[in-house]
DRENDO-1510 file (C-alpha; in Angstrom, 1 decimal, always signed):
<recs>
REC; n; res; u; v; w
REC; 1; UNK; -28.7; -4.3; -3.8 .
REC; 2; UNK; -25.6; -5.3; -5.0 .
REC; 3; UNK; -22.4; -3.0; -5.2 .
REC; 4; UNK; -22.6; -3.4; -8.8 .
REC; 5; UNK; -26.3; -2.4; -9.2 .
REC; 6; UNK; -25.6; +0.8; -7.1 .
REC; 7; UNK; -22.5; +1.7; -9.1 .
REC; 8; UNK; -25.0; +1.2; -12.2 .
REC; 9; UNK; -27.6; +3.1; -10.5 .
REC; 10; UNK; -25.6; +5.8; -9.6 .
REC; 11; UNK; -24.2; +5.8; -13.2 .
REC; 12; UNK; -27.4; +6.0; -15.1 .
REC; 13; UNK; -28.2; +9.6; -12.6 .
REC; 14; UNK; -25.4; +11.0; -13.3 .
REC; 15; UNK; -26.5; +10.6; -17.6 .
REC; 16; UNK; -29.8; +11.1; -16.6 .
REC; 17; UNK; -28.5; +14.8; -14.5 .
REC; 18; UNK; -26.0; +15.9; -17.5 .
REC; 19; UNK; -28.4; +15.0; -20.1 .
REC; 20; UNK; -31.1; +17.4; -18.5 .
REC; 21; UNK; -28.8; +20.2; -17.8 .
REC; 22; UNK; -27.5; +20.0; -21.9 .
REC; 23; UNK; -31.2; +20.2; -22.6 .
REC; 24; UNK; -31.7; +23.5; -21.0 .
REC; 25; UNK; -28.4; +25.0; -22.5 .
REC; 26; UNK; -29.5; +23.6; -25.4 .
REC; 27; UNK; -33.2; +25.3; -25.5 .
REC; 28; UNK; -31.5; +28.2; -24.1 .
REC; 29; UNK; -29.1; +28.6; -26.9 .
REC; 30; UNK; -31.2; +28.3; -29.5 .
REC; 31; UNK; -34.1; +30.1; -27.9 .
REC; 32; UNK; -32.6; +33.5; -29.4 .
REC; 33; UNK; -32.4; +35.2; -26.1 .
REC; 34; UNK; -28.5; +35.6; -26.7 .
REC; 35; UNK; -25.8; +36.2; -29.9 .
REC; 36; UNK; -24.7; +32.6; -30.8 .
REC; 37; UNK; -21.3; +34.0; -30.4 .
REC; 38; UNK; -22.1; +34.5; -26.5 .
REC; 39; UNK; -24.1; +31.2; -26.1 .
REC; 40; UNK; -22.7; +28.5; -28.9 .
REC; 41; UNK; -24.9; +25.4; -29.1 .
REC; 42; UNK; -23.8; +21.9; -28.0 .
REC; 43; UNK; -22.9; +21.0; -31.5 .
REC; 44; UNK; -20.8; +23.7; -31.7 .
REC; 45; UNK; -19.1; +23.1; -28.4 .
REC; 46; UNK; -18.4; +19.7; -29.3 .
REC; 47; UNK; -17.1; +20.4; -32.7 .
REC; 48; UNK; -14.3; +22.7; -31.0 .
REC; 49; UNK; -13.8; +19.9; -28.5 .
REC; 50; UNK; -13.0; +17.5; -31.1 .
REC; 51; UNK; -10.9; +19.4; -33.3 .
REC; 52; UNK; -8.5; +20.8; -30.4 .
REC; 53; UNK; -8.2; +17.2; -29.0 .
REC; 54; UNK; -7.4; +15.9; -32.8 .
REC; 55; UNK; -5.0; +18.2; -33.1 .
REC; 56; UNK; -3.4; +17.7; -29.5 .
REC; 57; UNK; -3.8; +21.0; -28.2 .
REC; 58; UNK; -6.4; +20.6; -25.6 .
REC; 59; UNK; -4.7; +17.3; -24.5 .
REC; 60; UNK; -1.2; +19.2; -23.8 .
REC; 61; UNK; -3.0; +22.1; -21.9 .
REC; 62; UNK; -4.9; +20.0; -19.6 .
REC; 63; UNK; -1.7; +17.6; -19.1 .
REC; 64; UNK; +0.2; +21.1; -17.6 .
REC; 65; UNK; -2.9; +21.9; -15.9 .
REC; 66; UNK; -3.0; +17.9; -14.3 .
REC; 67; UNK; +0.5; +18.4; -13.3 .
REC; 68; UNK; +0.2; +21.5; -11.5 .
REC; 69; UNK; -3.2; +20.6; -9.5 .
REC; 70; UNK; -1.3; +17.1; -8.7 .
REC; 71; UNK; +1.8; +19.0; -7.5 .
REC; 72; UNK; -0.3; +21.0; -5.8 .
REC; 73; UNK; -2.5; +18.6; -4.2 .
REC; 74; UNK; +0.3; +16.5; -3.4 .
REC; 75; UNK; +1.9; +19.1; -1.3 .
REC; 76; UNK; -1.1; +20.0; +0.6 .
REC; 77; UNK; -1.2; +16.2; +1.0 .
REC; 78; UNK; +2.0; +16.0; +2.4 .
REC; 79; UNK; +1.7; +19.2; +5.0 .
REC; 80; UNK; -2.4; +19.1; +5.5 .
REC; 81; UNK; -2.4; +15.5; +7.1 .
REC; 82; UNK; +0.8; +15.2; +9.2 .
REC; 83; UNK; +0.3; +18.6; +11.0 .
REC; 84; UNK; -3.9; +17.6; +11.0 .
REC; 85; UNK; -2.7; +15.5; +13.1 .
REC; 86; UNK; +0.2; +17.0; +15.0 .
REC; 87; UNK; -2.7; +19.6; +15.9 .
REC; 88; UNK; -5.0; +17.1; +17.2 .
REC; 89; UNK; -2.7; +15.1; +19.1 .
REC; 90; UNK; -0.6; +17.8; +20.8 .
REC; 91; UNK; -2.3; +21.4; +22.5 .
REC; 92; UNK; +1.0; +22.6; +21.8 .
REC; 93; UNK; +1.3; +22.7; +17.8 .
REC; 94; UNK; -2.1; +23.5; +17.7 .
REC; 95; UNK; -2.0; +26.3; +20.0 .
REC; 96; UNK; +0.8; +27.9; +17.6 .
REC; 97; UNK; -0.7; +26.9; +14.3 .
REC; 98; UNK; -4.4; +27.2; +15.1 .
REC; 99; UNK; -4.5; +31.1; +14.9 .
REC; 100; UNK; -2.0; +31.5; +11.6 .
REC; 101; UNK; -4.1; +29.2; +10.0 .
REC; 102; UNK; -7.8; +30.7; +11.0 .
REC; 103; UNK; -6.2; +33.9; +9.6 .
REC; 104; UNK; -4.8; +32.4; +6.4 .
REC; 105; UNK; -7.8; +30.5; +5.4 .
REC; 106; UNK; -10.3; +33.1; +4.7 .
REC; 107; UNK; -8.0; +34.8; +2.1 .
REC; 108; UNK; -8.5; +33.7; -1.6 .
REC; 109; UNK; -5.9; +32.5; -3.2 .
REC; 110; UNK; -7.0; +34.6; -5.9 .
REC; 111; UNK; -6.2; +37.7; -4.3 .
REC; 112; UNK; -2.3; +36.0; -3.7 .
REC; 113; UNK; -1.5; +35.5; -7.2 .
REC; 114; UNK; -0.3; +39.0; -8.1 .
REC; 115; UNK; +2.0; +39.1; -4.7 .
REC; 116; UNK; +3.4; +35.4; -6.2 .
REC; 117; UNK; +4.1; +36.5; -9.5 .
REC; 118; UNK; +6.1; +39.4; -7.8 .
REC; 119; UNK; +7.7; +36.5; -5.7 .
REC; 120; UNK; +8.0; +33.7; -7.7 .
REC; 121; UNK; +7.6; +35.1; -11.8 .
REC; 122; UNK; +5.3; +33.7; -14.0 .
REC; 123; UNK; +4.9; +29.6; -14.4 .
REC; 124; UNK; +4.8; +26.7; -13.1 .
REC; 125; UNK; +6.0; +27.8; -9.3 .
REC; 126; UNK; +3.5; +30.3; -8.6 .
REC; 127; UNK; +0.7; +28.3; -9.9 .
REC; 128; UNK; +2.0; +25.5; -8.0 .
REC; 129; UNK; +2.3; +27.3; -5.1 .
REC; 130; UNK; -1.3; +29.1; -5.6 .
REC; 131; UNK; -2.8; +25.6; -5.5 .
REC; 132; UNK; -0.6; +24.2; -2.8 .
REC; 133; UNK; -1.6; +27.4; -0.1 .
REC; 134; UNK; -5.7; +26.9; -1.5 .
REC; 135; UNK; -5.9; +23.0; -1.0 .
REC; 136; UNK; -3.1; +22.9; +2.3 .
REC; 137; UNK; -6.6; +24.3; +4.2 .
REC; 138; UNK; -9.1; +21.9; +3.8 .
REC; 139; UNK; -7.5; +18.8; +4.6 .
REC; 140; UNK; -5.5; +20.5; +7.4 .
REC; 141; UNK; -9.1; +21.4; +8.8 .
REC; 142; UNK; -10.5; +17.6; +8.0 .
REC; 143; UNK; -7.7; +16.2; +9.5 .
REC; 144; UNK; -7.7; +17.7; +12.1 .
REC; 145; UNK; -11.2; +17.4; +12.8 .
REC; 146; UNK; -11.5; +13.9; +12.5 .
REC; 147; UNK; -8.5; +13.1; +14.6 .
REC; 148; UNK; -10.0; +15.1; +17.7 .
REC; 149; UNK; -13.4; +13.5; +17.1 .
REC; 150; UNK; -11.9; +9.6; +17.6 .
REC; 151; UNK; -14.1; +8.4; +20.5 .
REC; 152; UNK; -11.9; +8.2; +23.6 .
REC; 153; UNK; -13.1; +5.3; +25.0 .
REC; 154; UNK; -11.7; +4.2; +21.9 .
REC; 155; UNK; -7.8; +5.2; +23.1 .
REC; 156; UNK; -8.4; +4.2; +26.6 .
REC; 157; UNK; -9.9; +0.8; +25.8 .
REC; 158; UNK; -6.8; +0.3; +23.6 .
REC; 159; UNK; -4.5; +1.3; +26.2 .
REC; 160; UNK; -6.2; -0.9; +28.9 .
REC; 161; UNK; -5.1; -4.0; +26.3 .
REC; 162; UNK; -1.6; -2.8; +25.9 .
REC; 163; UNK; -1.7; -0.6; +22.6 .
REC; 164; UNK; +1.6; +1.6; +22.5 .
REC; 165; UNK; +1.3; +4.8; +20.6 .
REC; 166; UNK; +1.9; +3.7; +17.0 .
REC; 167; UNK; -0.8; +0.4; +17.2 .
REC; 168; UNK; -3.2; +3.1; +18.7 .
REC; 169; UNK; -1.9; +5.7; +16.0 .
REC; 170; UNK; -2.5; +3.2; +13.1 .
REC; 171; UNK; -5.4; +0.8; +14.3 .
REC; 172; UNK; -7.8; +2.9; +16.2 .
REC; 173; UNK; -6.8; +6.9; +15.0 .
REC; 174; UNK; -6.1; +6.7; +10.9 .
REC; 175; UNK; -9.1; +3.9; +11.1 .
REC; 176; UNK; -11.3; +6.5; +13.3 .
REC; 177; UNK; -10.2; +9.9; +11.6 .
REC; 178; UNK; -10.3; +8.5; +7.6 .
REC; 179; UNK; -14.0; +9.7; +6.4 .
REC; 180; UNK; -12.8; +13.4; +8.0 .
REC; 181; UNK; -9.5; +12.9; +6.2 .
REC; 182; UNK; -11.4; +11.0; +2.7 .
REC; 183; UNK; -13.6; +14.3; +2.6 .
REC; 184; UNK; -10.4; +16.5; +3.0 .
REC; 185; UNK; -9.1; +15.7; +0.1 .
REC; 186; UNK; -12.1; +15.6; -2.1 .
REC; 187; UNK; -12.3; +19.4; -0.8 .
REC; 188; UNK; -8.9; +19.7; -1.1 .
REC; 189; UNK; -8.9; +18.7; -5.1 .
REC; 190; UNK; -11.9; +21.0; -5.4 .
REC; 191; UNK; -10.3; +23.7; -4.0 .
REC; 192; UNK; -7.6; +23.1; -6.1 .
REC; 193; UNK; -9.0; +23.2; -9.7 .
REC; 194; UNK; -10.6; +25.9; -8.5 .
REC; 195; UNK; -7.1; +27.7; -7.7 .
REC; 196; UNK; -5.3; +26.3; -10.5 .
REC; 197; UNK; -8.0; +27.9; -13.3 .
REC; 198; UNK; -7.8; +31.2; -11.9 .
REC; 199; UNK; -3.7; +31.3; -11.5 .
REC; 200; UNK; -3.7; +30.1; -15.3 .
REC; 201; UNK; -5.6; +32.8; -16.5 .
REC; 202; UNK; -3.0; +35.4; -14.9 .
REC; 203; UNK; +0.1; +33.6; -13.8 .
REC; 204; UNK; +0.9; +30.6; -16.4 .
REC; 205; UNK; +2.8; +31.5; -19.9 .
REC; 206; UNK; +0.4; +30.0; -22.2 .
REC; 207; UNK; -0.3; +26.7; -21.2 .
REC; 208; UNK; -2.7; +25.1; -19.3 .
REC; 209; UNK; -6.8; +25.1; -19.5 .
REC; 210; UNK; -7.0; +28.7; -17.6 .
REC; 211; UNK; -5.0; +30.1; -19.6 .
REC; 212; UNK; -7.1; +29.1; -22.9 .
REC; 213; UNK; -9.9; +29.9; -21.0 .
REC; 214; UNK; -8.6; +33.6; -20.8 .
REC; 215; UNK; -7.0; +33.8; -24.0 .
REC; 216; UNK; -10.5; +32.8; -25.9 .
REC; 217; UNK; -12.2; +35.5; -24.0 .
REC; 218; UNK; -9.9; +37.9; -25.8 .
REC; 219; UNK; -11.0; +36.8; -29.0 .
REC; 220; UNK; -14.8; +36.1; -28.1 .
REC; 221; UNK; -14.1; +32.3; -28.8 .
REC; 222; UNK; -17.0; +31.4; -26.2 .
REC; 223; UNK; -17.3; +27.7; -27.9 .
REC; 224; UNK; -13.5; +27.1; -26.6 .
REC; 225; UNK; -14.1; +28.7; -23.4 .
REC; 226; UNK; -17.0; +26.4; -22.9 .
REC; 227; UNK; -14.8; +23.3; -24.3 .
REC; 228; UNK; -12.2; +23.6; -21.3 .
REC; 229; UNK; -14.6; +23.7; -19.0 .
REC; 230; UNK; -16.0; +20.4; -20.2 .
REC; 231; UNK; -12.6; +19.1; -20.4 .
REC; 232; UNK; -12.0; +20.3; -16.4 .
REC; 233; UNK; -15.7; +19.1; -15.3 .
REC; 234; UNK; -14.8; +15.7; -17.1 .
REC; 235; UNK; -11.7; +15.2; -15.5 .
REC; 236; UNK; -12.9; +16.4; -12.6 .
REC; 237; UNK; -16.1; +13.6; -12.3 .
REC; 238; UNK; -13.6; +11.4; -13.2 .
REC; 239; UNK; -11.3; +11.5; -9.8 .
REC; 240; UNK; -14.4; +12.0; -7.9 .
REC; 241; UNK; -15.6; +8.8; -9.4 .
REC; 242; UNK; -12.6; +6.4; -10.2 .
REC; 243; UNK; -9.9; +7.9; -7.6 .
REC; 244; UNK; -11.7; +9.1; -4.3 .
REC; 245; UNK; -14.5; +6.5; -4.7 .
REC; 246; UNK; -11.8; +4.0; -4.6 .
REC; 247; UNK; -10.2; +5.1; -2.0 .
REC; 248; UNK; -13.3; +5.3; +0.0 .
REC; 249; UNK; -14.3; +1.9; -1.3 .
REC; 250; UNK; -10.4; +0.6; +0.3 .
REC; 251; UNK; -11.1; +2.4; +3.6 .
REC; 252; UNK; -14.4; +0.7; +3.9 .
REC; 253; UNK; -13.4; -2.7; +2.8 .
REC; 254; UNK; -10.3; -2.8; +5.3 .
REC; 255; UNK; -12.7; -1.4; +8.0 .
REC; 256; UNK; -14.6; -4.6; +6.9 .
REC; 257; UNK; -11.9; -6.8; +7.0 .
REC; 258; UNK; -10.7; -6.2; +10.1 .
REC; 259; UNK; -14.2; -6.1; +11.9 .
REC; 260; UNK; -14.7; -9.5; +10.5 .
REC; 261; UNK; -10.8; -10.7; +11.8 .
REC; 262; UNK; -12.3; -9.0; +15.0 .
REC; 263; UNK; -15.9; -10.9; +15.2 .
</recs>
């Protein structure tokens, strides 16, 4: 099959999933079971959606939420691969960082966000930071992972043919470590929505999709509650789809072009 029937393929499960699940809300909301102000039907939902999009609202909250997940993400970017790799390369680093950062990663980053508002104040920092220390983990781990896992007949066969360290760094360790490193960071941007909602709802001062997320529970607005989540599911697919598939697509088709240089 070709890469554009599996793309269309793929496409027409992902309708074929959503629509299902919309027709079990669906049935469920109108089944009478629960208050339509507790379980507003699709029509409903989508009428919200609309309006706060028309009027820009919903657009400017999930543009601050973008930029603090992106921030975020970008700094665990930065941190989680270089010292993935430090880790793996060198029993030194990782004999110091290994045991702060088993005991780090089990805590929540929920359960931080009080002791970063008493830090850091309310905004953009301690939401920043909140997703920064909950996506850091993931692709640390990944990195890590992946580097140790390089086959090392790999390194030594290199070495035999006169690789220094940066050719075997670039052309046999990045190449042999990326799929641990690709699924880091699709954990890693998971982890960090998942960060980012819950700091809005408490840390950020009134923007972002959290924070409309917590300020339509006050008010028993379930319809908008349920509109932000389709807005952060939607954007969500989206860099699954467009941005990490690509990036997985470039890793493959380099891998490609350099086995055919190599044949």
């Amino acid at each position: 099959m070709t890469e554009t029937g599996q793309r269309t393929r793929s496409l027409l499960r992902a309708v074929m999933t959503l629509t299902a699940a919309a027709c079990v809300y669906e049935l469920l909301a109108r089944s009478g079971y629960f208050a339509a102000a507790l379980l507003p039907t699709l029509p409903n939902i989508a009428q919200t959606l609309v309006a706060s999009i028309s009027d820009g609202t919903m657009i400017e909250h999930a543009i601050y939420t973008l930029y603090r997940v992106m921030f975020g993400f970008g700094l665990a970017v930065a941190v989680g691969i270089p010292l993935g790799i430090l880790m793996a390369r060198f029993r030194a680093v990782e004999n110091f960082f290994l045991p702060l950062v088993s005991t780090l990663m089990p805590i929540p980053s929920f359960a931080l966000v009080p002791l970063f508002m008493l830090w850091f104040g309310i905004g953009n920092l301690t939401t920043i930071l909140i997703v920064f220390y909950a996506a850091t983990f993931p692709m640390l781990f990944n990195t890590w992972s992946g580097v140790r896992s390089v086959n090392p007949l790999w390194l030594r066969a290199a070495g035999a043919m006169g690789a220094d360290e940066h050719s075997l760094f670039w052309k046999v360790i990045i190449p042999g470590a990326s799929p641990f490193i690709i699924t880091g960071m699709r954990q890693s941007f998971l982890r960090a929505w998942i960060a980012v909602v819950g700091a809005e709802m408490i840390a950020a001062s009134d923007w972002g999709l959290g924070w409309v997320i917590f300020d339509a529970k006050e008010f028993l607005n379930t319809d908008t509650m349920l509109a932000a989540l389709v807005v952060i599911g939607g954007i969500g697919y989206l860099f699954e789809r467009l941005v990490f598939g690509s990036i997985e697509h470039a890793t493959v088709l380099r891998w490609g072009m350099m086995r055919s240089a190599k044949g």
